[in-house]
C-alpha positions as semicolon CSV with decimal commas, in nm:
position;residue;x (nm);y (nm);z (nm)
1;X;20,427;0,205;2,184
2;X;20,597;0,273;1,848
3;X;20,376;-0,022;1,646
4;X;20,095;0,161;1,818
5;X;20,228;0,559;1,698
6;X;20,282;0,384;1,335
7;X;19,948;0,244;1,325
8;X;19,794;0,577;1,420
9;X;19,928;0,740;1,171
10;X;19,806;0,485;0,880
11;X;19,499;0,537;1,008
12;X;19,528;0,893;0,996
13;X;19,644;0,905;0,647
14;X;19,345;0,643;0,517
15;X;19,109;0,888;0,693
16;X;19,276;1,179;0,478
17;X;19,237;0,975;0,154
18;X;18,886;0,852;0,222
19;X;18,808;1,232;0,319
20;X;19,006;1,393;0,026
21;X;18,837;1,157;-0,221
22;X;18,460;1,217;-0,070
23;X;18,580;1,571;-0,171
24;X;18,658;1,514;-0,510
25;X;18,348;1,304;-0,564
26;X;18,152;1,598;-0,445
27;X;18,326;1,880;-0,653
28;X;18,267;1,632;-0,964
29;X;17,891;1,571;-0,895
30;X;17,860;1,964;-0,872
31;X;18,058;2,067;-1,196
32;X;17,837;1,764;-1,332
33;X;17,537;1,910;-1,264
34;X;17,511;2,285;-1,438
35;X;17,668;2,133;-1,727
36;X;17,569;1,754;-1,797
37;X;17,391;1,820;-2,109
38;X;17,646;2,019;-2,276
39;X;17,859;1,734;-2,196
40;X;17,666;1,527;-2,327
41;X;17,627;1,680;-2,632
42;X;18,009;1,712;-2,696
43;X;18,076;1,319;-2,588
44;X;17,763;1,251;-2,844
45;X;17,934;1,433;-3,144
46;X;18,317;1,322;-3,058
47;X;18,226;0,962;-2,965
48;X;17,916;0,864;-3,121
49;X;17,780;0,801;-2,668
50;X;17,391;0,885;-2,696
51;X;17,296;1,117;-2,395
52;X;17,146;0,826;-2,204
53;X;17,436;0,593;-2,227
54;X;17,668;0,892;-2,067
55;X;17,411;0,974;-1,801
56;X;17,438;0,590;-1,678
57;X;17,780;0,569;-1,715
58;X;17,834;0,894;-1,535
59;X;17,635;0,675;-1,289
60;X;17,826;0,419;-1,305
61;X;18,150;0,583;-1,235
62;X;18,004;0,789;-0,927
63;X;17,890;0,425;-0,795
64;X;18,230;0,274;-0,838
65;X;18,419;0,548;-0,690
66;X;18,199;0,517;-0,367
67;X;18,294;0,181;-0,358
68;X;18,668;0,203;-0,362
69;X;18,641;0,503;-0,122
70;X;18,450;0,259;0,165
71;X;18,605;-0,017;0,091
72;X;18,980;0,098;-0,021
73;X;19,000;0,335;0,256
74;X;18,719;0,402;0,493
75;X;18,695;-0,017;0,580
76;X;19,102;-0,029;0,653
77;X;19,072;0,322;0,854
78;X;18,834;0,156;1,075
79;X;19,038;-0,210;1,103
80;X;19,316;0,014;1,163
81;X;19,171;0,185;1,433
82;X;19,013;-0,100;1,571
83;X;19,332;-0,250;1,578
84;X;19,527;-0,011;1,719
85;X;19,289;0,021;2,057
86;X;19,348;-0,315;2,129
87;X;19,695;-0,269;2,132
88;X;19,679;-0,099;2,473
């Protein structure tokens, strides 16, 4: 019964991190929004990054952080939990 408590509680705390990082990812995507043009702008002058190239890479990163959400957290969760029913 312990192996079983232990993996219930991984599981619990890969749900968290998936969940808390779905947050994040939200929150970023709306304090992206209003302002992605006066970003933009400020990455254009500091960096030389044309308006276009930020937008995709802003794409980019929103894309990759999906991915290590599901498949960093959300795919173990779900092993876990898989795992841990058949433990009865």
């Amino acid at each position: 019964m312990e192996t079983k408590r232990k993996l219930t509680v991984l599981r619990n705390i890969l749900y968290c991190c998936f969940a808390l990082g779905l947050l994040f990812l939200i929150i970023a995507a709306l304090l992206y929004l209003p302002c992605k043009c006066f970003v933009a702008n400020v990455y254009q002058g500091a960096f030389g990054i044309d308006i276009s190239s930020y937008q995709n890479m802003w794409v980019y990163f929103v894309g990759l952080i999906k991915v290590i959400l599901i498949f960093l957290f959300l795919v173990p969760a779900i092993a876990v939990h898989l795992v841990s029913l058949k433990q009865d």
